[in-house]
C-alpha positions as CSV (number, residue, x, y, z in Angstrom):
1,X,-68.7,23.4,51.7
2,X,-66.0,24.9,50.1
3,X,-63.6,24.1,52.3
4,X,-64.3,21.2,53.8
5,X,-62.4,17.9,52.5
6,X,-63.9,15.8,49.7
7,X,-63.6,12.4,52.1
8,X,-65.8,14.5,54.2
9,X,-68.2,15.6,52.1
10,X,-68.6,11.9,50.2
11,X,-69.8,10.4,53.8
12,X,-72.1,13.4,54.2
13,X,-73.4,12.6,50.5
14,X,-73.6,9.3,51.5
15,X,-75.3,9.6,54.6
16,X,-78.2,11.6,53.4
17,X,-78.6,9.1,50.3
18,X,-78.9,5.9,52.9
19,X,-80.5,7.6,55.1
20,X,-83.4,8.2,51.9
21,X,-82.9,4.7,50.9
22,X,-84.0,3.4,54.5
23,X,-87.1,5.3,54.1
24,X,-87.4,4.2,50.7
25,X,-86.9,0.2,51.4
26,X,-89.6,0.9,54.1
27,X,-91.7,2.2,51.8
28,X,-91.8,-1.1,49.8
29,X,-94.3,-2.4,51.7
30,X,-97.1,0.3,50.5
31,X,-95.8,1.9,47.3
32,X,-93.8,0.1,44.2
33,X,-90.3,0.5,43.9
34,X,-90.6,2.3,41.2
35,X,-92.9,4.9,42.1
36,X,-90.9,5.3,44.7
37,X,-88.5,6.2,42.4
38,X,-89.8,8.1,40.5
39,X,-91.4,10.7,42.8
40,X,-88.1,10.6,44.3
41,X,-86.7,12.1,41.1
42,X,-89.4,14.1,40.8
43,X,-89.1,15.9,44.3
44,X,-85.6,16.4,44.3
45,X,-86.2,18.4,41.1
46,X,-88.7,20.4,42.2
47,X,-86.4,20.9,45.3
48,X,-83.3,21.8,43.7
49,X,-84.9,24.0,41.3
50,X,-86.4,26.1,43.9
51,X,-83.0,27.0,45.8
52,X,-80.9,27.9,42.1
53,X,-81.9,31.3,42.4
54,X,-80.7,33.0,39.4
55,X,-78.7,30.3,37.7
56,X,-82.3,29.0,36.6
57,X,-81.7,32.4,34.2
58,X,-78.5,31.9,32.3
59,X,-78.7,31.1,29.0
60,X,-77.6,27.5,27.7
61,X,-76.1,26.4,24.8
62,X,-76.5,23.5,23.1
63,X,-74.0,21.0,24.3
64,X,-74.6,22.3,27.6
65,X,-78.6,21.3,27.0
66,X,-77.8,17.9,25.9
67,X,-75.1,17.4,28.6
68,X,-78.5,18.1,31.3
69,X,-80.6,15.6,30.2
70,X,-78.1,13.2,29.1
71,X,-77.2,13.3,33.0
72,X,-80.7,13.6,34.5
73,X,-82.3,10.6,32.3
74,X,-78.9,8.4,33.2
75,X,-79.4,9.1,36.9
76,X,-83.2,8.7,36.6
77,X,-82.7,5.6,35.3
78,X,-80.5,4.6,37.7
79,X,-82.4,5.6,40.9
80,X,-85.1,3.7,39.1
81,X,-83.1,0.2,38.9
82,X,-81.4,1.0,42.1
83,X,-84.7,0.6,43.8
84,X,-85.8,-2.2,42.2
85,X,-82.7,-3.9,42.7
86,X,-82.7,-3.3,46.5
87,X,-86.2,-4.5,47.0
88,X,-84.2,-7.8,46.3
89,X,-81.4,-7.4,47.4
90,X,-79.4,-6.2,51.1
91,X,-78.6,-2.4,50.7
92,X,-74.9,-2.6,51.3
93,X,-74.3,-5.6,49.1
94,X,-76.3,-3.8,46.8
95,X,-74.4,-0.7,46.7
96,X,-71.1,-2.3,46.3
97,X,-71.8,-4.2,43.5
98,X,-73.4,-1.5,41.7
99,X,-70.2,0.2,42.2
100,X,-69.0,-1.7,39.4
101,X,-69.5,1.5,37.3
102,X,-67.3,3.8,38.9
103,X,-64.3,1.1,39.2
104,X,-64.8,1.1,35.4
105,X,-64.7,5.0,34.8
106,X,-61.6,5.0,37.5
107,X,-60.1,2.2,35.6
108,X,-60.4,4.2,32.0
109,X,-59.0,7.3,33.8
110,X,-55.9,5.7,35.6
111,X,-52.5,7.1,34.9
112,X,-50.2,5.6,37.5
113,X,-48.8,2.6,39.4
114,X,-50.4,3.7,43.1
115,X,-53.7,5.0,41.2
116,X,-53.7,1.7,40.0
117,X,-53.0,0.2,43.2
118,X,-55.3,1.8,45.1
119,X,-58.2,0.8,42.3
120,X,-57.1,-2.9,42.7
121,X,-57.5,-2.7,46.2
122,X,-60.9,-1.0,45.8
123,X,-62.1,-3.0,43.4
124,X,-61.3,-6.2,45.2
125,X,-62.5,-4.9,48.8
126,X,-66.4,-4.4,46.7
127,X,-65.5,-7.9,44.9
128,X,-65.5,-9.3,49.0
129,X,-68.6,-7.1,49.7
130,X,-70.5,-7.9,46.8
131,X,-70.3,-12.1,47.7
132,X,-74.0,-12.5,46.6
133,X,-75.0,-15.7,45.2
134,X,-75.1,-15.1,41.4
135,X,-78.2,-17.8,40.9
136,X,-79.3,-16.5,44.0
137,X,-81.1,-13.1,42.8
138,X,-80.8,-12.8,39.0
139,X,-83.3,-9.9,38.8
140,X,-81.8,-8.2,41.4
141,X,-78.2,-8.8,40.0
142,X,-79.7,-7.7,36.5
143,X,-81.3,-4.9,37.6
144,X,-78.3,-3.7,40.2
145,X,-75.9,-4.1,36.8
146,X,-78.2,-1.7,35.1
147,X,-78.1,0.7,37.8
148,X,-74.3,0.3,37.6
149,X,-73.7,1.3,34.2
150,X,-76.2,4.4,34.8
151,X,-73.6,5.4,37.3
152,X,-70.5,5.5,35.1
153,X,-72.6,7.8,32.9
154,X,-73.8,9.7,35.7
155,X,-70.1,10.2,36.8
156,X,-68.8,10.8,33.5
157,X,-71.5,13.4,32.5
158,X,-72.2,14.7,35.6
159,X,-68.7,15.9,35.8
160,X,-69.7,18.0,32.4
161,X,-72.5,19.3,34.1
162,X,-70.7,20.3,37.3
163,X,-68.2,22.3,35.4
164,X,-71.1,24.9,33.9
165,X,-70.8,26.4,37.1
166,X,-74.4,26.8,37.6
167,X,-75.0,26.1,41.1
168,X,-77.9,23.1,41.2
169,X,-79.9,24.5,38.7
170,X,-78.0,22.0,35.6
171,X,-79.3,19.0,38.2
172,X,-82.8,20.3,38.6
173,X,-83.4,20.6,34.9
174,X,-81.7,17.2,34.2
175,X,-83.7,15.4,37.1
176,X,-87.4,17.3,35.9
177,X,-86.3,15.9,32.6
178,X,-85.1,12.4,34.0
179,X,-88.4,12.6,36.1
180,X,-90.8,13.0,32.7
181,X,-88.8,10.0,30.7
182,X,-89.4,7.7,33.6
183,X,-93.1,8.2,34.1
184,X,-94.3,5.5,32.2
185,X,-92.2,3.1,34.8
186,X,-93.1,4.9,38.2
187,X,-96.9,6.0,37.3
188,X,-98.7,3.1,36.2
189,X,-98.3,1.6,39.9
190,X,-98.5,4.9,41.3
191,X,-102.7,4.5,42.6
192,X,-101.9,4.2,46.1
193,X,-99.8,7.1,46.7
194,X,-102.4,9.7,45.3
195,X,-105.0,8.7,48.3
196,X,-102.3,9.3,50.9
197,X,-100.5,12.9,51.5
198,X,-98.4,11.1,54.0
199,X,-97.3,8.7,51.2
200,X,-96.2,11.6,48.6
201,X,-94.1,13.8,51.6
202,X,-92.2,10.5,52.0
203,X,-91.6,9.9,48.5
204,X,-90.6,13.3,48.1
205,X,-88.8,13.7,51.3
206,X,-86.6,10.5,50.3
207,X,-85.6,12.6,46.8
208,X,-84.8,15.7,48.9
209,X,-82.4,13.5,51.0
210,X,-81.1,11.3,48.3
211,X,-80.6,13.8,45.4
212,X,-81.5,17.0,45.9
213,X,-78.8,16.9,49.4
214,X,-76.8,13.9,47.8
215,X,-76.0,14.8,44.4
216,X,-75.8,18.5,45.0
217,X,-73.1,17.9,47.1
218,X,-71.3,15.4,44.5
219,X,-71.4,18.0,41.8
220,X,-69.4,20.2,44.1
221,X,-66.9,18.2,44.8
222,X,-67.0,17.3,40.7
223,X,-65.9,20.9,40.2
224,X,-62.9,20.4,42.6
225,X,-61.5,16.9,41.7
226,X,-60.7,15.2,38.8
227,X,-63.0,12.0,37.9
228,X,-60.7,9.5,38.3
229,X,-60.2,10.8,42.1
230,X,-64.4,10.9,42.7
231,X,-64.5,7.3,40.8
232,X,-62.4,5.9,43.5
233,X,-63.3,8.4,46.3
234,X,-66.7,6.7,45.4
235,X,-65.7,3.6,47.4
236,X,-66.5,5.2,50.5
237,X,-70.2,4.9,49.5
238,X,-70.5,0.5,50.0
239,X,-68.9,1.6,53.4
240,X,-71.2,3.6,54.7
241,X,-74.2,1.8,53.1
242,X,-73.1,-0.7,55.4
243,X,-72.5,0.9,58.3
244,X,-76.4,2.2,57.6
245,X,-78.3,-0.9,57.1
246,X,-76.5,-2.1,59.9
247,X,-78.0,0.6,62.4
248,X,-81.0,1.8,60.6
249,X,-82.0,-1.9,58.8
250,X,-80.7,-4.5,60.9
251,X,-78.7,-6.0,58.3
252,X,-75.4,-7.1,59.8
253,X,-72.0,-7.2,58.1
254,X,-70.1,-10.6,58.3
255,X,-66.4,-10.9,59.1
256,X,-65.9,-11.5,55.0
257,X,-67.7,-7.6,54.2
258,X,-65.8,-6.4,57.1
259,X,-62.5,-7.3,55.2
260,X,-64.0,-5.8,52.2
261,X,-64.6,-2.6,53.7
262,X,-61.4,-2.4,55.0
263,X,-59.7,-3.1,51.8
264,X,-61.9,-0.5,50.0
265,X,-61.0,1.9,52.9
266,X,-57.4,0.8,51.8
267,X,-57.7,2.0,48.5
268,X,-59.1,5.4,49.2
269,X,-55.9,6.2,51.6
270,X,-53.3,5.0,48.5
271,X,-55.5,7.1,46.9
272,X,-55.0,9.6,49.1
273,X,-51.5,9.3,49.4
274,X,-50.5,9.8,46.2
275,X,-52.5,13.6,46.1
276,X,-50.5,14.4,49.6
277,X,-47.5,13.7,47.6
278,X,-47.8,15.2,44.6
């Protein structure tokens, strides 16, 4: 993992967090969103926690403490609306408008013409994508906004996190602690699930893929890039959301989020660019 690209590791991230959310959005039908979500969390913790080895040992300070569950309630929260807002709304679209957050944090962070270039060109490639009729959904669009200001903080403190250097063990703590503030969303629904062992592996096995695979590998490639690069490196994720609704969900992309993709895939090349150069 070390040496492999970023741009390669983001579609891999990707992958194995669409890949959960397929199984998720299938699992709809049987168990509420979010439950779903919350024994996502909840596995993924357990998960990532079991494979730190001895990081779970090192001693934390303060800030460091408050920089865990700052992160793991921000992205319990936002798996939480995430899920709620899909049940509404088509996964990619989904995904591209919740990228509003980390257009935001790479807007804060930008510090050049072609950063800023490639941002517009980001930024308007997700606008295309995200063509979702506002009066259409507003509890989807409310809840997908939630999820996307849960996502600058995740980027933003997540990056704090990644820099203790302790392996996944910071994630597992913030995500056991994310998992405990969200209970009283994901267990009052929860009934179902507890009659049905093939119920909880899927929950579980959707927070193994999502998070625990997912966001272990985005906090190594937070410890190698700056967060302005991730933000916009981010815009790969709409993409492949996409491409994995289309094959795994059925839901095909227009001409319109075709354009948008390409445009995004624009920005993350000027993006590109400008590291090859520098």
């Amino acid at each position: 993992m070390a040496t492999a690209s970023p741009e390669a590791l983001f579609v891999l991230s990707a992958t194995a967090q669409y890949i959960g959310a397929v199984i998720a959005i299938d699992l709809f039908d049987r168990v509420d969103p979010a439950t779903v979500a919350w024994l996502r969390v909840f596995g993924a913790a357990v998960a990532l926690l079991l494979v730190s080895g001895r990081h779970l040992f090192r001693p934390w300070t303060r800030a460091d403490f408050v920089a865990m569950t700052v992160f793991g309630v921000a992205t319990a929260l936002m798996n939480t609306f995430f899920y709620l807002a899909i049940d509404r709304l088509p996964l990619g679209k989904g995904v591209a408008i919740e990228f509003i957050g980390p257009i935001a944090v790479a807007a804060v962070r930008t510090r050049s013409r072609r950063n800023a270039f490639a941002l517009i060109l980001a930024a308007i490639g997700v606008a295309v994508l995200s063509g979702v009729e506002l009066d259409g959904e507003p509890l989807g669009l409310l809840f997908i906004f939630l999820a996307s200001a849960m996502w600058a903080t995740y980027i933003v403190v997540g990056s704090k996190v990644a820099q203790q250097n302790r392996g996944v063990s910071g994630l597992g703590f913030g995500l056991l602690i994310g998992a405990v503030v969200v209970t009283p969303i994901g267990a009052p629904s929860s009934g179902p699930v507890w009659s049905s062992p093939h119920l909880i592996f899927l929950c579980m096995f959707v927070g193994v893929m999502s998070n625990a695979i997912g966001y272990g590998i985005d906090q190594a490639v937070l410890r190698r890039i700056p967060i302005r690069r991730f933000s916009v490196l981010l815009a790969l994720l709409p993409v492949t959301a996409t491409v994995v609704a289309f094959i795994a969900l059925d839901q095909r992309p227009s001409v319109i989020d075709l354009a948008g993709m390409s445009l995004v895939l624009a920005g993350v090349i000027v993006q590109e660019r400008e590291k090859l150069d520098t």
